[in-house]
VMD Tcl script that draws the C-alpha trace (Angstrom):
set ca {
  {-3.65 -19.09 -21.86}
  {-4.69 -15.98 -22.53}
  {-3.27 -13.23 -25.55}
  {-4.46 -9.84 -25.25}
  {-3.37 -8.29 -28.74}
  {-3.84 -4.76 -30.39}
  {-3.23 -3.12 -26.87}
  {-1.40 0.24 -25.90}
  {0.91 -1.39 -23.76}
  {2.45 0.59 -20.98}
  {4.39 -2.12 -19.05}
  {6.13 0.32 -16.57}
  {9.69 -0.88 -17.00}
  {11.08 0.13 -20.40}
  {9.34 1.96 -23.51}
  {5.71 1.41 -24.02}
  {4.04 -0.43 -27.29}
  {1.81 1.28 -29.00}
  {0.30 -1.51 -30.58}
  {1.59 -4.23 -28.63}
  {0.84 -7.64 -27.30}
  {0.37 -9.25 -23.57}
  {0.52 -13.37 -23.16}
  {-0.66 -15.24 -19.80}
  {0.99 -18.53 -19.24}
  {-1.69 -21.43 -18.14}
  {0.19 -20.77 -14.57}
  {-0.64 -17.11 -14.22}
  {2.31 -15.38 -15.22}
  {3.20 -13.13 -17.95}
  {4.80 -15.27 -20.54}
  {5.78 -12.20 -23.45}
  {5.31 -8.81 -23.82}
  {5.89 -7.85 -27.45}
  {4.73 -6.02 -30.19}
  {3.60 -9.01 -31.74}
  {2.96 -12.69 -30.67}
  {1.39 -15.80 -32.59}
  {-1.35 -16.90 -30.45}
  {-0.83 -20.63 -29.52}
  {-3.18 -23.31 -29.90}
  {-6.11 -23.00 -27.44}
  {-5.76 -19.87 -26.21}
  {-8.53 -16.81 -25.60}
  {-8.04 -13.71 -27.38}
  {-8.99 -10.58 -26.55}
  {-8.65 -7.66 -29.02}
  {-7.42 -4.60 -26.67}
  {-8.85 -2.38 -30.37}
  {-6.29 0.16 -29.39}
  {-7.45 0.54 -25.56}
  {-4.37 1.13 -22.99}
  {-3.48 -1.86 -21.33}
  {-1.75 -1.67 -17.51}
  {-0.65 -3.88 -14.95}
  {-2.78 -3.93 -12.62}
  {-2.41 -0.96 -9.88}
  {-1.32 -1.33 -6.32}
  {-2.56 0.37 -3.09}
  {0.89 0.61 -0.54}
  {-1.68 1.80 2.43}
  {-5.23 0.93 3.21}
  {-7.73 -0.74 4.70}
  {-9.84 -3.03 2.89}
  {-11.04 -5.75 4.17}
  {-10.64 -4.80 8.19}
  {-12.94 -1.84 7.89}
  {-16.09 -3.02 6.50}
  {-18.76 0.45 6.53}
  {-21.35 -0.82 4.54}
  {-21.96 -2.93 7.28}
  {-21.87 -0.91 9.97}
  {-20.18 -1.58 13.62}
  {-20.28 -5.40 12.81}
  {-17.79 -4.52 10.19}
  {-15.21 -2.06 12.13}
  {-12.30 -4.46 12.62}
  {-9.09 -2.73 12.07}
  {-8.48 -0.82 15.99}
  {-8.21 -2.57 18.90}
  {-8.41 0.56 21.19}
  {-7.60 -1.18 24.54}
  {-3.75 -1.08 24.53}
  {-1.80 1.73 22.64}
  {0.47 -1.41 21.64}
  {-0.93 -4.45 20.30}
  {2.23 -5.93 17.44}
  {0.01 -9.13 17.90}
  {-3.08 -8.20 15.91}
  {-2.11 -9.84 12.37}
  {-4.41 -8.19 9.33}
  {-5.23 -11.56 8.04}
  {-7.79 -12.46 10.75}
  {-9.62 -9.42 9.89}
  {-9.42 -9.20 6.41}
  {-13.39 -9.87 4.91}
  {-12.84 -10.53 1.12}
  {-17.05 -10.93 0.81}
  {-17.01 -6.75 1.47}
  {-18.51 -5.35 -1.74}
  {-15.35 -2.89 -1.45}
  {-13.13 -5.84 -3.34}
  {-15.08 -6.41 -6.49}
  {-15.66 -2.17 -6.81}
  {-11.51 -2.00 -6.78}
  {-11.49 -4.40 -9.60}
  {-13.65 -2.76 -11.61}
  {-11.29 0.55 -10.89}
  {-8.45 -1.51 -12.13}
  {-6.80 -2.37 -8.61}
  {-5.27 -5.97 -8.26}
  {-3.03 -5.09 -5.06}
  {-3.70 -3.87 -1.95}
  {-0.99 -3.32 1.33}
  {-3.61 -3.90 4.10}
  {-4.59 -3.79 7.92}
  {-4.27 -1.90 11.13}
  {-5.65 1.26 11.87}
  {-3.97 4.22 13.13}
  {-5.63 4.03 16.85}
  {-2.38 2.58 18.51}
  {1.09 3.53 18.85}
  {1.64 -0.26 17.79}
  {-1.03 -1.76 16.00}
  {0.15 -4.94 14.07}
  {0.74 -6.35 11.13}
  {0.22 -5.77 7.12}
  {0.02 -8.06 4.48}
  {0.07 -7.62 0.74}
  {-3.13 -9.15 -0.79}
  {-4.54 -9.60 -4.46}
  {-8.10 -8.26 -4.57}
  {-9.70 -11.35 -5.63}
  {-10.56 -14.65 -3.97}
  {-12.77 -16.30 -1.37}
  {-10.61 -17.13 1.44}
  {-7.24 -14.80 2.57}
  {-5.16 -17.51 3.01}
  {-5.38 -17.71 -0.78}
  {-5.15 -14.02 -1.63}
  {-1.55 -13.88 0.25}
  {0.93 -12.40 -1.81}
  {3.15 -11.88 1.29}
  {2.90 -11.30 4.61}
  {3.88 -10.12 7.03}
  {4.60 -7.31 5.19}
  {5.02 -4.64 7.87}
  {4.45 -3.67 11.29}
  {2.26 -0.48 11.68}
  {2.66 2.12 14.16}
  {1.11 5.45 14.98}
  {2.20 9.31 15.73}
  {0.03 12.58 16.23}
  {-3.47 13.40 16.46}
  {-4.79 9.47 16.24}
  {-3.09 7.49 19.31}
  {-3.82 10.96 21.27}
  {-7.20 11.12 20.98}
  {-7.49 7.96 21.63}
  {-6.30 7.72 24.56}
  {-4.85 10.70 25.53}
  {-7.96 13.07 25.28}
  {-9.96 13.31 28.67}
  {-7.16 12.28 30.80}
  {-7.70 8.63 30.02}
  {-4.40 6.95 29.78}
  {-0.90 7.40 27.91}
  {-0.51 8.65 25.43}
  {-1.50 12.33 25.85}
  {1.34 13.72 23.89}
  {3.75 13.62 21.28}
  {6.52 12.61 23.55}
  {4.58 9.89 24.81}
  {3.77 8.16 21.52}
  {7.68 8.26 21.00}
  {8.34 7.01 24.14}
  {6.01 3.96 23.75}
  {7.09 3.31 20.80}
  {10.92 3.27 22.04}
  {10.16 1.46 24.99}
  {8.21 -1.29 22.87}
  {11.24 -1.77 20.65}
  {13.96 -1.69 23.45}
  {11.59 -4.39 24.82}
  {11.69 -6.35 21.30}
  {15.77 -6.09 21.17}
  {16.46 -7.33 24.64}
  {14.14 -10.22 24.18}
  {15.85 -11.25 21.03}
  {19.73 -11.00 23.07}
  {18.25 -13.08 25.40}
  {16.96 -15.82 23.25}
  {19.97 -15.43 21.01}
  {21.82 -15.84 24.08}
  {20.21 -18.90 25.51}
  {18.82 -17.11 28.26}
  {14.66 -18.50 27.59}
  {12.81 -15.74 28.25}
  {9.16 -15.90 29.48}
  {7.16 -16.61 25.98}
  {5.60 -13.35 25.34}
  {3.39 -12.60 21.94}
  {3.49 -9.30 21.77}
  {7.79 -9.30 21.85}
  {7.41 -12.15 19.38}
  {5.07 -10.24 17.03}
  {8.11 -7.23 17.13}
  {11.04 -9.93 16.25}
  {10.62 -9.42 12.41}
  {10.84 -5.86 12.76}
  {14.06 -6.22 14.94}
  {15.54 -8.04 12.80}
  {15.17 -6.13 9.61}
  {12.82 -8.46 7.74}
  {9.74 -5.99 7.92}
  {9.92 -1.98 8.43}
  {7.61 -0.30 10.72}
  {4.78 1.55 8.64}
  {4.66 5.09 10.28}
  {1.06 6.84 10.14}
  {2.36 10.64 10.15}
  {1.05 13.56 8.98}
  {3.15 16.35 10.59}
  {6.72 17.57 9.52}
  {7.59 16.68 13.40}
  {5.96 13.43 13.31}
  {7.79 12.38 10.25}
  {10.73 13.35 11.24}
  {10.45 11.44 15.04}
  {9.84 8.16 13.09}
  {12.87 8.19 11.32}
  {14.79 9.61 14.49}
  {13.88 6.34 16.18}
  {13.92 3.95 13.30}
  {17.44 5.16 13.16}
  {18.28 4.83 16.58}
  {17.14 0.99 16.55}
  {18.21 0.62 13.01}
  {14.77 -0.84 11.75}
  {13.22 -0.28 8.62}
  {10.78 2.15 7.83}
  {8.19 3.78 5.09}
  {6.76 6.97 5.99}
  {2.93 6.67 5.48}
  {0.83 9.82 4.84}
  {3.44 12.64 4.71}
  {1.11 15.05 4.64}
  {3.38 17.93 5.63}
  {6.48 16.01 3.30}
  {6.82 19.11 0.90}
  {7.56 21.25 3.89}
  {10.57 19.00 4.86}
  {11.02 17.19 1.03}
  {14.97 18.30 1.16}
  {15.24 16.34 4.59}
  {13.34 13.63 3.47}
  {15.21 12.86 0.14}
  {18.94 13.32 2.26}
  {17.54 10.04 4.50}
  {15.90 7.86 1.41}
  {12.55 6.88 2.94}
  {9.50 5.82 0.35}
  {6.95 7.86 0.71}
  {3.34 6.64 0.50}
  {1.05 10.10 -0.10}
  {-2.51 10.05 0.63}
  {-5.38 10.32 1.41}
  {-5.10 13.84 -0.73}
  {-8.56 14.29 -1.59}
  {-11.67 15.56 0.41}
  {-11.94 17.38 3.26}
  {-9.29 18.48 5.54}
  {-10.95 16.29 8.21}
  {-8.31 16.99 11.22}
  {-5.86 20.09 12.21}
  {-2.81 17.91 11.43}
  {-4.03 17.65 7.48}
  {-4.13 21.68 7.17}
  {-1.30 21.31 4.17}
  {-2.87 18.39 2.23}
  {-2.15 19.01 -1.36}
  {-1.98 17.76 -4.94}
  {1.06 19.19 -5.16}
  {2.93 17.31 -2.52}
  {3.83 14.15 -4.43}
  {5.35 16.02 -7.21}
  {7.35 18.27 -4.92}
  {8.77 15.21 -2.99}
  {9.43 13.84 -6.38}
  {11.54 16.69 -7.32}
  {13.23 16.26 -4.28}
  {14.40 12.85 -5.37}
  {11.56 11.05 -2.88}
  {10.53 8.10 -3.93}
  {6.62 8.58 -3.50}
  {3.67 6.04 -4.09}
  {-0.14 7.26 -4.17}
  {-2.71 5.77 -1.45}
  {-6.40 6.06 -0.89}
  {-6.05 5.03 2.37}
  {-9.46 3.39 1.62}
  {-11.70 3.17 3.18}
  {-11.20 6.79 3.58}
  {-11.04 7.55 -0.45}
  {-12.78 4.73 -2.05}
  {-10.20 1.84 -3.55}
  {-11.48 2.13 -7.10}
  {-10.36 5.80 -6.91}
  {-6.82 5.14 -7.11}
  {-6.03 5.99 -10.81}
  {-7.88 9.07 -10.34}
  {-5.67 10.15 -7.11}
  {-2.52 10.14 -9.36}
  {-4.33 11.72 -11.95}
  {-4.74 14.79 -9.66}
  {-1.30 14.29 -8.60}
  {-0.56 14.63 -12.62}
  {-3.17 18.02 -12.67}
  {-1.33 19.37 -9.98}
  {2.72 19.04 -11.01}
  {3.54 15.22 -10.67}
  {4.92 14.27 -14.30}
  {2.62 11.97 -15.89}
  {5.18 8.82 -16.47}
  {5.68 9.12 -12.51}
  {2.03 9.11 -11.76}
  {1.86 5.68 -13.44}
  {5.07 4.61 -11.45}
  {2.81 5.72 -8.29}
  {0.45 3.26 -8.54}
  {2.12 0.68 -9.86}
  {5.82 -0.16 -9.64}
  {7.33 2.24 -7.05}
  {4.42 0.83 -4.53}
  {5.50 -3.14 -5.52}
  {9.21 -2.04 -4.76}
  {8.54 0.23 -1.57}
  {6.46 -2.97 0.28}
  {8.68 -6.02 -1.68}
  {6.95 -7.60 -4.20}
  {8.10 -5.94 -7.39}
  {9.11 -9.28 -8.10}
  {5.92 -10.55 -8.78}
  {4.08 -7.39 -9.51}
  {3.82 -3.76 -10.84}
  {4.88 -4.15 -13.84}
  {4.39 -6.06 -17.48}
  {7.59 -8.24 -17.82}
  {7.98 -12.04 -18.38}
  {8.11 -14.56 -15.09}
  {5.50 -12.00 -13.16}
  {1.96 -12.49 -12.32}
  {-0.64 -12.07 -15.05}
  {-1.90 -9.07 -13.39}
  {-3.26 -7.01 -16.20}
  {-5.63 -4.02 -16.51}
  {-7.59 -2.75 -20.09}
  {-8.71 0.28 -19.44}
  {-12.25 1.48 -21.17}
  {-9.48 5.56 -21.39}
  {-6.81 6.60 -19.52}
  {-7.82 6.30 -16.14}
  {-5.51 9.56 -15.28}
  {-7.27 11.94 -18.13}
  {-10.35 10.64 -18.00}
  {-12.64 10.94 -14.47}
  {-15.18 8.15 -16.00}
  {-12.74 5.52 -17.15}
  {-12.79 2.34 -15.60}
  {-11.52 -1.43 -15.92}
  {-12.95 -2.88 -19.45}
  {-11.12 -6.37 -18.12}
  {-9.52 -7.04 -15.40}
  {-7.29 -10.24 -15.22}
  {-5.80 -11.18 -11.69}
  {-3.17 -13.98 -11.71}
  {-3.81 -15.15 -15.41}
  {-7.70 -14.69 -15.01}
  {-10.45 -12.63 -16.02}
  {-11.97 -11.65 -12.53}
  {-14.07 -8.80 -14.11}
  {-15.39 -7.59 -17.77}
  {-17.76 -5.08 -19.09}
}
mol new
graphics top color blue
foreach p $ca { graphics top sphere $p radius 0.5 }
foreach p [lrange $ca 0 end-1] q [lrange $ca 1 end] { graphics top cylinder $p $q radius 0.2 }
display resetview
């Protein structure tokens, strides 16, 4: 058991304790929050002295683990640029947790990542929900799969579109290979449902969650028109969806609050690397907030580093976003967006002893880092 005492709790649900207390179960989960607890027999303390104390943050979009650059090539596993659909690449037999990348989000106070596919096909597979912190994936699971990717705009154009390679070479054609792939995916599951047997095929199989409303589709879009195409055929086929990116989402934030999507913003900072991020902005997760959008932060990493999370919403904060809602960013409104709010995002009893103490505030303070970072009712890093 662990008690972490003396902390400035900010549990994300509810008021925060100023001078509070956090208790790990032997199990891994959070047995009390409170402003005071007795510690029980046998179990490590560690004074907080006054430092903020989190749960640990969560990353709705990257792609750690399945795009490896310090290695190079070797390590490029996330696009399988040879089909612009391809639901049967699963994020899991990708996913490297040996890539340096893991232990650097720890110390940046990042227990949770939403993993996998690139944004290279119109379909490119499946996410899963990871903790940051293991030896083997099959271990780091928290649930999966989690969501089927797919790509509009500049990415799945260029490609294959670009040179006169192979569809698609437009806009319309990413939407019509998308709608074909899911017609496809619905009349295979009336046939089976009606008895009918057809041919086994892996790629229809892959789709069947997403058909069935167990997993949305995770849209990469950037453009107000891309945006708003994913959610014209999500709700032609009645799937579920989370709009990934939104780049352009204060443009259209009125729209986009009237049809209830999450949002997942990022990556804001650096360079506007392509035409279709001209309005990247700071400013665009507090306008979609005021819209009544219900926004999470990404780094998209490897594109902004993992460990830079905290500091993404902190800009967010600089630049509008109110700070109680950059917290929620990175913590809560992710877990609920992608389904696992019930085991983490938040400080509450019967979740998983996912806990952060900061060294400062992580959104004031460009330097501050993880002083201890405790992943499923264990210290996995310390200064």
């Amino acid at each position: 058991m662990i008690l972490i005492k003396n902390g400035y709790i900010k549990p994300m649900v509810g008021a925060d304790l100023p001078n509070g207390c956090v208790l790990l179960g032997d199990d891994g989960k959070i047995l009390q929050v409170a402003p005071s607890i007795d510690a029980p027999a046998n179990c490590t303390v560690i004074d907080a002295e006054g430092r903020l104390v989190t749960p640990g943050c969560i990353d709705a979009h990257c792609h750690i683990g399945l795009d490896n650059q310090a290695v190079g090539w070797e390590g490029m596993d996330y696009n399988e640029i040879v089909d612009p659909v391809t639901p049967q690449m699963r994020a899991i037999d990708s996913i490297y947790p040996q890539d340096e990348a893991f232990p650097n989000a720890l110390q940046g106070g990042v227990t949770t990542a939403c993993t996998g596919p690139g944004s290279a096909n119109v379909v490119g597979g499946t996410f899963v929900a990871i903790k940051l912190y293991g030896k083997r994936i099959d271990d780091m699971i928290l649930k999966y799969p989690i969501a089927m990717k797919c790509a509009f705009g500049e990415n799945p154009k260029r490609c294959y579109g670009q040179g006169g390679k192979k569809a698609p070479m437009t806009r319309m054609g990413v939407a019509a290979i998308l709608r074909e792939t899911l017609f496809k995916a619905k009349r295979y599951a009336e046939d089976k449902a009606a008895g009918k047997n057809p041919p086994f095929d892996m790629k229809m199989e892959a789709m069947q969650p997403v058909i069935e409303g167990k997993i949305p589709l995770k849209c990469h879009a950037h453009r107000a028109d891309d945006i708003l195409t994913s959610i014209r055929i999500a709700k032609e086929f009645g799937v579920g969806l989370t709009l990934d990116h939104c780049t352009d989402g204060a443009i259209i934030a009125d729209e986009l609050a009237k049809e209830g999507y999450p949002a997942f913003v990022g990556p804001t900072f650096g360079s506007k690397s392509k035409i279709e991020l001209s309005n990247k902005s700071f400013t665009t997760p507090a306008i979609l907030h005021k819209a009544g959008v219900n926004i999470s932060i990404i780094t998209d990493s490897p594109v902004i580093p993992l460990e830079s999370l905290a500091m993404c919403a902190g800009m967010a904060a600089d630049a509008g976003l109110d700070m109680e809602e950059a917290w929620h960013a990175i913590t809560i409104n992710p877990a609920r967006a992608i389904g696992i709010a019930d085991r983490v995002g938040s400080l509450e009893a019967g979740k998983d002893g996912d806990v952060v103490i900061w060294t400062a505030n992580p959104l004031t303070t460009v330097s501050a880092k993880a002083y201890t970072t405790i992943v499923d009712g264990k210290i996995v890093y310390q200064q």
